[in-house]
Gaussian input, Z-matrix of N, CA and C with variables (Angstrom, degrees):
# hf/3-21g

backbone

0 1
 N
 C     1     B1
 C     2     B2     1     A1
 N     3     B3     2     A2     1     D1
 C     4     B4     3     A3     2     D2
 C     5     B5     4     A4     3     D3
 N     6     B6     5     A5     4     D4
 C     7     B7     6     A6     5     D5
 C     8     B8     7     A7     6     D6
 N     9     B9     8     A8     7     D7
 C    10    B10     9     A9     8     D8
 C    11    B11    10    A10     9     D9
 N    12    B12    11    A11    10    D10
 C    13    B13    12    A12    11    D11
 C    14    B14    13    A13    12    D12
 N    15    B15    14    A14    13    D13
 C    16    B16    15    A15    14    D14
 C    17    B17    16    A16    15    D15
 N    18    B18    17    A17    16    D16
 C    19    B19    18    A18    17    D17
 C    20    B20    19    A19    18    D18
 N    21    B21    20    A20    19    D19
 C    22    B22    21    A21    20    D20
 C    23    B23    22    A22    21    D21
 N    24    B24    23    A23    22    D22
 C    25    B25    24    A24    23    D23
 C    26    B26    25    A25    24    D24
 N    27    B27    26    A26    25    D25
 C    28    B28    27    A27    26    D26
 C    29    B29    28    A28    27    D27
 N    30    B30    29    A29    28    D28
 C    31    B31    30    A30    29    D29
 C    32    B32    31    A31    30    D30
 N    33    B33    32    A32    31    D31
 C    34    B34    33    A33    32    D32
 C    35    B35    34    A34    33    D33
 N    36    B36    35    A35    34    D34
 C    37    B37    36    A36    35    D35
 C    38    B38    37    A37    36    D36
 N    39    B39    38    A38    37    D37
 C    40    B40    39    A39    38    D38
 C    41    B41    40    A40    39    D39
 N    42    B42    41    A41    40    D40
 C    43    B43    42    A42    41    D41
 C    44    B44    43    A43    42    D42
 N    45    B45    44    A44    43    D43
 C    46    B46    45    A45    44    D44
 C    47    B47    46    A46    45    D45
 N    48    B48    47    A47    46    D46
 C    49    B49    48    A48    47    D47
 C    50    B50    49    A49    48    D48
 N    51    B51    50    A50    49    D49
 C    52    B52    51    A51    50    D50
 C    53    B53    52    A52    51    D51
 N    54    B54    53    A53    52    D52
 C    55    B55    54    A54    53    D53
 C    56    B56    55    A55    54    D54
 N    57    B57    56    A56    55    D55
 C    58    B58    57    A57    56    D56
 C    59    B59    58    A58    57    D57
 N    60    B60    59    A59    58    D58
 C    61    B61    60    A60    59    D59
 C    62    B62    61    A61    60    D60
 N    63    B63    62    A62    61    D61
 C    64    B64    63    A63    62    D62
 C    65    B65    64    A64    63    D63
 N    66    B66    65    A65    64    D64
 C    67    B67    66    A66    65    D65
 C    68    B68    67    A67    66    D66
 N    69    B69    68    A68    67    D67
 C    70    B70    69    A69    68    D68
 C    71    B71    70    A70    69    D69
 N    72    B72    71    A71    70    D70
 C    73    B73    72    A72    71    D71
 C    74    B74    73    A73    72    D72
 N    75    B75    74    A74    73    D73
 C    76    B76    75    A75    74    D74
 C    77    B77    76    A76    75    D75
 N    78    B78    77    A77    76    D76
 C    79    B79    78    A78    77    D77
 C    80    B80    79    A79    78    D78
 N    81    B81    80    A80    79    D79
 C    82    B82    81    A81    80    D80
 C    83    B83    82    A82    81    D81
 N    84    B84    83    A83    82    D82
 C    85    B85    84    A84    83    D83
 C    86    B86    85    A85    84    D84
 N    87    B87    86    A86    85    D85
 C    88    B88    87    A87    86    D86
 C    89    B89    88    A88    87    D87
 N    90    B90    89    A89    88    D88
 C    91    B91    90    A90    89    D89
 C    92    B92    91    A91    90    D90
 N    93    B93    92    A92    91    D91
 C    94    B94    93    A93    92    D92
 C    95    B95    94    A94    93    D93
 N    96    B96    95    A95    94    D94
 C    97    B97    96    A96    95    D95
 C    98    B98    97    A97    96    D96
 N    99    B99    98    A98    97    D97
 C   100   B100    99    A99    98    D98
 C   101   B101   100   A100    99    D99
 N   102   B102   101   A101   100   D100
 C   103   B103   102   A102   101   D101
 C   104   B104   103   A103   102   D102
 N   105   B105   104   A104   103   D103
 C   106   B106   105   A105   104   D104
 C   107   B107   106   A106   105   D105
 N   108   B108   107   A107   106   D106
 C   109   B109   108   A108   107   D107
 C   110   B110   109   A109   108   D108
 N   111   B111   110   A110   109   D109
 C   112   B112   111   A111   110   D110
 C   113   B113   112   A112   111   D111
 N   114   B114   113   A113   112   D112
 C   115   B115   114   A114   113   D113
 C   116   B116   115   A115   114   D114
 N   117   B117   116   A116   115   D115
 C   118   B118   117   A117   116   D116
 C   119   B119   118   A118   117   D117
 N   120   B120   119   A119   118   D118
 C   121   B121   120   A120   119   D119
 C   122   B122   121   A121   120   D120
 N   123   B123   122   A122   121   D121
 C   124   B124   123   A123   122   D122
 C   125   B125   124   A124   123   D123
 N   126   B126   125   A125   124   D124
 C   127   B127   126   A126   125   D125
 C   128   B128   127   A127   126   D126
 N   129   B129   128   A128   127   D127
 C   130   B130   129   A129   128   D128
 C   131   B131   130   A130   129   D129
 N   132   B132   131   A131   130   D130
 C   133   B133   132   A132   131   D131
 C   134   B134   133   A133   132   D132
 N   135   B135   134   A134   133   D133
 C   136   B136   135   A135   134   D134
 C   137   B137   136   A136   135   D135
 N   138   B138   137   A137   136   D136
 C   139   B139   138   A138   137   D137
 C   140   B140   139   A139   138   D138
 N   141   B141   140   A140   139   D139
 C   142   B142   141   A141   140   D140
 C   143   B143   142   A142   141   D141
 N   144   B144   143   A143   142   D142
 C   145   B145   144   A144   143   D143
 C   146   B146   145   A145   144   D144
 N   147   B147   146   A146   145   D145
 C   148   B148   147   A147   146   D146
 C   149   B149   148   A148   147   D147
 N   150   B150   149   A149   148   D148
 C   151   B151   150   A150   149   D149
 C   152   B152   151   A151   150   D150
 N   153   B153   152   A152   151   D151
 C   154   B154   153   A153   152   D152
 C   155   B155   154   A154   153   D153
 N   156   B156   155   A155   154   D154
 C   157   B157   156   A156   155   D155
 C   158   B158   157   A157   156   D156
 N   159   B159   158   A158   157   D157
 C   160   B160   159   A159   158   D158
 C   161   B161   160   A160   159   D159
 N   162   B162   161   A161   160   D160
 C   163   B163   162   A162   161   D161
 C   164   B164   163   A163   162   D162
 N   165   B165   164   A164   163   D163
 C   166   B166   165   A165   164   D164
 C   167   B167   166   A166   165   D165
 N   168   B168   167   A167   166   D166
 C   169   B169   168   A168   167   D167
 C   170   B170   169   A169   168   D168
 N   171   B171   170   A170   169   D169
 C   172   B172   171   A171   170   D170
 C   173   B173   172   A172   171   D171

   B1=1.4422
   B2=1.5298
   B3=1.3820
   B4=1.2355
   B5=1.5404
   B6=1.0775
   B7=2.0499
   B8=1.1942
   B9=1.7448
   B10=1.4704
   B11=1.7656
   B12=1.3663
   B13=1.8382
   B14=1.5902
   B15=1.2363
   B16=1.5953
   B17=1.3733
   B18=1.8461
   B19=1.3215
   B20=1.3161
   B21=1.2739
   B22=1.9833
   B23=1.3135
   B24=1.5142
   B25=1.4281
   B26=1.1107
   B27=2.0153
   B28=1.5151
   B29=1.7855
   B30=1.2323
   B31=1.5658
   B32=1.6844
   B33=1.2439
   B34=1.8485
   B35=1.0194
   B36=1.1984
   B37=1.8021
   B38=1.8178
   B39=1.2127
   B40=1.3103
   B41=1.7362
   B42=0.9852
   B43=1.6240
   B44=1.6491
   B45=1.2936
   B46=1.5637
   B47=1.8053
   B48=1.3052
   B49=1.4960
   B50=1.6630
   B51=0.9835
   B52=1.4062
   B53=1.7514
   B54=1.3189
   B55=1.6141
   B56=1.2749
   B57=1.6636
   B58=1.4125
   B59=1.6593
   B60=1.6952
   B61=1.3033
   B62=1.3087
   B63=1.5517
   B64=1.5837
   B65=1.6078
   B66=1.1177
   B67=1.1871
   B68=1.7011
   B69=1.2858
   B70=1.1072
   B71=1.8042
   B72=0.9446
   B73=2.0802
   B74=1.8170
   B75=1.1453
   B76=1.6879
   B77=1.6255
   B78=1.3155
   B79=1.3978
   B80=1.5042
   B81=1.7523
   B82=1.8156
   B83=1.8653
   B84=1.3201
   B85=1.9654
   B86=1.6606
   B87=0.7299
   B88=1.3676
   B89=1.4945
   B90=1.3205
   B91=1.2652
   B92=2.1439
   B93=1.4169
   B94=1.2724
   B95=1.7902
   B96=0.9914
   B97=1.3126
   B98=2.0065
   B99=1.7132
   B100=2.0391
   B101=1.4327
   B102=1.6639
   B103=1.6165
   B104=1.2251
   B105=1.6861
   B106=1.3021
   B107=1.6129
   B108=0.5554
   B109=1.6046
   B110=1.4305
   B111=1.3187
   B112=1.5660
   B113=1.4204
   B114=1.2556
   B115=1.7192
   B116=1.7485
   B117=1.5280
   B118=1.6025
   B119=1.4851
   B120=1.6594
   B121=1.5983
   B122=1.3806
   B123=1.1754
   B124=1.7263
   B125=1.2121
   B126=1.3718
   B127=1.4358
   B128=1.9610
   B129=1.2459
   B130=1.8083
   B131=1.9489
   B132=1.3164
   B133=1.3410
   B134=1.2795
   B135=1.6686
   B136=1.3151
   B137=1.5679
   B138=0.9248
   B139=1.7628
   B140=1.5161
   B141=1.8205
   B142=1.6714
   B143=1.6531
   B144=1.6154
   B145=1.6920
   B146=1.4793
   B147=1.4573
   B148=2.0344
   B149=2.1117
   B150=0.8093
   B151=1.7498
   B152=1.0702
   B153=1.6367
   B154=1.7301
   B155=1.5331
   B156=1.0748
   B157=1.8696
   B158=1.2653
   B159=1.0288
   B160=1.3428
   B161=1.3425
   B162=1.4191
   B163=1.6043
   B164=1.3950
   B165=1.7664
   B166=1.5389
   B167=1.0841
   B168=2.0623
   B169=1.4306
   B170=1.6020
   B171=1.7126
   B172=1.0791
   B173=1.6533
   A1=111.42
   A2=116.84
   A3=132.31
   A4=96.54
   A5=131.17
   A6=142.39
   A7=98.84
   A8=123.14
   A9=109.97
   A10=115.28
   A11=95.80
   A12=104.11
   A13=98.92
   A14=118.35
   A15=114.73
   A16=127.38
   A17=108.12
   A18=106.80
   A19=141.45
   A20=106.49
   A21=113.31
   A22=102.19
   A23=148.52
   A24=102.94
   A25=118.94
   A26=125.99
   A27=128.25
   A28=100.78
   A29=95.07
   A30=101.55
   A31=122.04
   A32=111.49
   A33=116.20
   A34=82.09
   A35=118.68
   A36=123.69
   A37=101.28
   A38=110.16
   A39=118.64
   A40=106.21
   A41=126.03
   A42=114.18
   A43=116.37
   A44=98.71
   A45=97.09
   A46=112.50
   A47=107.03
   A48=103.46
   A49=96.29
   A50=120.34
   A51=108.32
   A52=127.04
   A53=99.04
   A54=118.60
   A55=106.09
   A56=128.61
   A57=150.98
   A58=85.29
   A59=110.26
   A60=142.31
   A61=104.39
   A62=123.34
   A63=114.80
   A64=125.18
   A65=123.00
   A66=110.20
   A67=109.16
   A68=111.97
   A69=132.89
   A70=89.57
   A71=88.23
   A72=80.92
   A73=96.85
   A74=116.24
   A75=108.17
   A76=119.30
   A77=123.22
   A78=134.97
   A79=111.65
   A80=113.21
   A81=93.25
   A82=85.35
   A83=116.66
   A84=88.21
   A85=82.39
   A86=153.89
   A87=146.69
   A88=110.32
   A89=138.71
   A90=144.66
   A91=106.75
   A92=103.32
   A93=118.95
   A94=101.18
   A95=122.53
   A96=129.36
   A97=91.69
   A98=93.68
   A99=89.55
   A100=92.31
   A101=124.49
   A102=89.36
   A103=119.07
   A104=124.20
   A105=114.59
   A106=113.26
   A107=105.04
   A108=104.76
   A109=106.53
   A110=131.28
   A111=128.90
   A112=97.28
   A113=107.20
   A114=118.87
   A115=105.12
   A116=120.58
   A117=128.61
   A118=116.31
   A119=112.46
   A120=114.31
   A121=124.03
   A122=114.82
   A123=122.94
   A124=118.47
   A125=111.12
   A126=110.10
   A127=112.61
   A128=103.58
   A129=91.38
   A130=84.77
   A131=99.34
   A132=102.77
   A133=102.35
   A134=111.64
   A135=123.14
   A136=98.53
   A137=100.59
   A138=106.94
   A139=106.29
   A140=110.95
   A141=103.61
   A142=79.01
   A143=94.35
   A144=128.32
   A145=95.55
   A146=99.50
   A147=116.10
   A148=89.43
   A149=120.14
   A150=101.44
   A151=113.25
   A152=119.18
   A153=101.05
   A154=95.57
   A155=135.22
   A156=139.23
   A157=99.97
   A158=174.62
   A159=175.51
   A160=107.75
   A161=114.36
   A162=97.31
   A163=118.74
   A164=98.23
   A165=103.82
   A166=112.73
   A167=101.59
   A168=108.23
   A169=109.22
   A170=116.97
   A171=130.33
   A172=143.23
   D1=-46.31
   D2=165.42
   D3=-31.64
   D4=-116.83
   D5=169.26
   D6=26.36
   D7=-53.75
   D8=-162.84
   D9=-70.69
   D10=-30.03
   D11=169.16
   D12=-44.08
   D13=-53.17
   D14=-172.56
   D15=-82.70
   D16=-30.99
   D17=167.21
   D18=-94.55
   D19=-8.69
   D20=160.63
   D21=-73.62
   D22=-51.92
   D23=-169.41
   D24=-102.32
   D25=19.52
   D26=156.27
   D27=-58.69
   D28=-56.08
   D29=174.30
   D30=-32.55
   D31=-44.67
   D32=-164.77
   D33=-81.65
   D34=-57.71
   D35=-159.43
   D36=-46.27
   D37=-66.05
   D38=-177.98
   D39=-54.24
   D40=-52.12
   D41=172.86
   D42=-55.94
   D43=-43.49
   D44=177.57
   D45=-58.29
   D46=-34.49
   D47=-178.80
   D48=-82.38
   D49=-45.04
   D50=179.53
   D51=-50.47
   D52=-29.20
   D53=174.83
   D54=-73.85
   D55=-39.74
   D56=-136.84
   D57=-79.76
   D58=-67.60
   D59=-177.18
   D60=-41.43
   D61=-86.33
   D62=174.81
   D63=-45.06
   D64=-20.05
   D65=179.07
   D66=-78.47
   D67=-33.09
   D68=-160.29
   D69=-75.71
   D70=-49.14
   D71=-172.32
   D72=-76.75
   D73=-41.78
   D74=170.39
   D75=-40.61
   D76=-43.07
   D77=-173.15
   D78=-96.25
   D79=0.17
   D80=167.83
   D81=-109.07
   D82=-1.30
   D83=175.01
   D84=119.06
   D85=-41.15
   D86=-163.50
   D87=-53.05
   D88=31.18
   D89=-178.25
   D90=-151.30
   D91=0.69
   D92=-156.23
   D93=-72.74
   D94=156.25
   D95=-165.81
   D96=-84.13
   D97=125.01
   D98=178.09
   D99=-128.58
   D100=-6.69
   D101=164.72
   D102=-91.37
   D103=-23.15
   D104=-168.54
   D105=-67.57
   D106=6.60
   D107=177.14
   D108=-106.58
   D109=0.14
   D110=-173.14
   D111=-110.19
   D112=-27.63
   D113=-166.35
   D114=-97.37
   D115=-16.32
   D116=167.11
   D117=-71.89
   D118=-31.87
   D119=162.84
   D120=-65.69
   D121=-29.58
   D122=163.67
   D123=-49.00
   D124=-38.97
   D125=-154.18
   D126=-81.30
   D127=158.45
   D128=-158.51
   D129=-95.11
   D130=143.23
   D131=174.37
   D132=-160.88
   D133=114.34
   D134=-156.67
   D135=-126.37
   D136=40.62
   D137=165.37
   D138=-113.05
   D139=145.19
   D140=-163.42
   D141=-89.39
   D142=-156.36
   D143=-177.14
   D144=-57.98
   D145=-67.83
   D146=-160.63
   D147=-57.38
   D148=-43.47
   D149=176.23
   D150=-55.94
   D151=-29.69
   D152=-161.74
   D153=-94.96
   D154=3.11
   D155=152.01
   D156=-71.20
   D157=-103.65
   D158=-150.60
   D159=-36.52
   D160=105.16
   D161=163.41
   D162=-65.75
   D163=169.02
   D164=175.93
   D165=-56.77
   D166=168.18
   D167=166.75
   D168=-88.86
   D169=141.14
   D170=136.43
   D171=-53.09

């Protein structure tokens, strides 16, 4: 019974840093998309500048 005095709030403590941590890597980019941007240069897109000013046709 004694243990639980010690192991419920190693426990919070440790979730709170664990929560602390992901957020922390969520908000510098460390979850950020790195293939779509390798795989958007592939793609064939043969429309110039002056098309992409023009909206579409209806």
């Amino acid at each position: 019974m004694e243990a639980l005095y010690l192991l419920i709030p190693v426990s919070i403590v440790t979730v709170f840093i664990a929560l602390w941590v992901f957020f922390k890597a969520s908000d510098s980019g460390q979850f950020d998309d790195l293939v779509g941007p390798g795989l958007r240069v592939l793609q064939d897109d043969d429309s110039g500048a002056a098309d992409a000013a023009e909206p579409p046709p209806r």
